[in-house]
C-alpha positions, 0 to 999 in steps of 0.5 A, a space after each residue: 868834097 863835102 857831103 851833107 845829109 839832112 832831115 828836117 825837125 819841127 822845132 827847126 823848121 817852123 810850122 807850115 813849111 811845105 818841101 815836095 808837097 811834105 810839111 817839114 814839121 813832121 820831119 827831123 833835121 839831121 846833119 852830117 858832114 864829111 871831108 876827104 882827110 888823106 889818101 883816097 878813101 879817108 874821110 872824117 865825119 862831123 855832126 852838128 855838134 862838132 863829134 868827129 870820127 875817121 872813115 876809111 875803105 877797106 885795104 884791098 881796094 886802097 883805104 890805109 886802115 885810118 878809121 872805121 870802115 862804113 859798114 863797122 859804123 852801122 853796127 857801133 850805131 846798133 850798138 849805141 843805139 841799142 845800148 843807150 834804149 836798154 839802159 834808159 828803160 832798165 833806168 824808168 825800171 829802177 833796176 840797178 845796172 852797175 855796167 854793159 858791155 856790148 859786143 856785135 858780130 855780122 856776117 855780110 853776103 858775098 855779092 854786092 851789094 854786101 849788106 848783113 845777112 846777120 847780125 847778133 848783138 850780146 849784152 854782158 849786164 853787171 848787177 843784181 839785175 832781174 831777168 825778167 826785166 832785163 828780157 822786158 828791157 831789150 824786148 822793148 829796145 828792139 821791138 820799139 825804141 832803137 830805130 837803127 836795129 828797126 831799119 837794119 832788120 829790114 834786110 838782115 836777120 838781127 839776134 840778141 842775147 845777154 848775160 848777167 854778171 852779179 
């Protein structure tokens, strides 16, 4: 089985290339491919430039616990995301971030699909880092940079807190 997932980028596609009467300059190209790894459910994902990560169902319906399940992958790419914006803005703000460690927690609804209900984000911040700026940091992580919480606040309710260890 090989699945692929695509977005279309200016600087790959060239100017005036016209798909469904959309120009693909204003679009991103993005690609994704699996392959079935063993057993029924496990799949590994490769990116085009070559990461790889191990899918797999949960137990209960046949998956053998090889890797993230679909679902857990959202919440690391919320974590990922998040993370890489709120570091890059406390960065431009020259504040001085030792460390971050991001942990998430979600609860799902019980009938299918099981999409979040909600999902609540911490950050543990290490340094002497100002508060205000930390709040402006992760104000502007969610309300504007990481796409992935501005696509999963669509249907669920997304929190998030922090700490800061001096």
């Amino acid at each position: 089985m090989h699945i692929a997932i695509y977005a279309f980028n200016s600087a790959d596609v060239g100017s005036g290339i016209m798909v469904n009467g959309r120009n693909l300059v204003h679009l991103y190209i993005m690609e994704i491919n699996l392959i079935r790894k063993s057993g029924k459910f496990n799949f590994e994902a490769e990116n085009a430039s070559g990461f790889k990560v191990e899918l797999d169902a949960k137990q209960e319906i046949g998956g053998e616990g090889k890797g993230f399940r679909p679902m857990e992958m959202l919440l690391a790419g919320l974590g990922g995301c998040s993370g890489i914006d709120m570091v890059n803005v406390l960065t431009k703000q020259k504040e001085p971030l030792d460390d971050v460690k991001i942990s998430i927690k979600a609860t799902r609804r019980e009938e299918i699909p099981q999409i979040f209900e909600e999902i609540t984000i911490h950050f543990d911040l290490y340094g002497a880092l100002s508060p205000q700026k930390v709040e402006r940091a992760l104000s502007m992580t969610f309300e504007k940079y990481c796409s992935v919480s501005n696509i999963l606040e669509r249907s669920a309710k997304l929190k998030y807190t922090y700490e800061i260890h001096t």
